[in-house]
C-alpha positions as a LaTeX table, in Angstrom:
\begin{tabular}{lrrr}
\hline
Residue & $x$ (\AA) & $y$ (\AA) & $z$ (\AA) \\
\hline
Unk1 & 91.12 & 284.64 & 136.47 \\
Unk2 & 90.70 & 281.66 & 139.08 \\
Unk3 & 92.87 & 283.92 & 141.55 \\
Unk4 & 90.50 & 286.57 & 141.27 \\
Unk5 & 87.69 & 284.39 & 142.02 \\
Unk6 & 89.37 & 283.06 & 145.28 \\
Unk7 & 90.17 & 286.73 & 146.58 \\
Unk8 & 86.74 & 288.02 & 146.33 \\
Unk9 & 85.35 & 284.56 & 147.59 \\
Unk10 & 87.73 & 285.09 & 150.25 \\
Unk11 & 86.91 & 288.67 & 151.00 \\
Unk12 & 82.91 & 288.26 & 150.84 \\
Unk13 & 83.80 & 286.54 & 153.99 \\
Unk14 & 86.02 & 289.53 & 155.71 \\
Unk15 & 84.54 & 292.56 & 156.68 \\
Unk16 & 82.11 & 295.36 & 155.21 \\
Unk17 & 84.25 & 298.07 & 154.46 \\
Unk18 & 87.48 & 295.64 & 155.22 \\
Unk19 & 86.84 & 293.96 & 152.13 \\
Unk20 & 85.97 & 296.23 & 149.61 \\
Unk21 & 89.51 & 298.80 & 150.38 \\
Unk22 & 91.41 & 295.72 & 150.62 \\
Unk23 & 89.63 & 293.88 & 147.35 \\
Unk24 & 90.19 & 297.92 & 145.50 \\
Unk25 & 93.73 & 297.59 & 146.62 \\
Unk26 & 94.12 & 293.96 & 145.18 \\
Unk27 & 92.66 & 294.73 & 142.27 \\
Unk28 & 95.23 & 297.93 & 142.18 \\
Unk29 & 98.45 & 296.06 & 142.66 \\
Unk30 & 97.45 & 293.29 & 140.47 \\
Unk31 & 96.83 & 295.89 & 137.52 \\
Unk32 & 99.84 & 297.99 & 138.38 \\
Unk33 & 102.13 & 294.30 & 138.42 \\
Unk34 & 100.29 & 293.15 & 135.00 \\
Unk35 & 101.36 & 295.99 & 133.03 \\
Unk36 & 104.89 & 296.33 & 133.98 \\
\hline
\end{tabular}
């Protein structure tokens, strides 16, 4: 879990609306890589 907590620490300090599609998308392709 300590990469998750440097990619939203990370995006806090991107954008708005740049962070939170880019941290749903991370959070997409990290679930989608985990279960194959």
């Amino acid at each position: 879990m300590a990469g998750g907590s440097a990619i939203r620490g990370s995006r806090v300090g991107a954008g708005p609306m740049g962070e939170a599609e880019r941290g749903e998308a991370i959070a997409r392709f990290h679930v989608s890589y985990w279960c194959q």
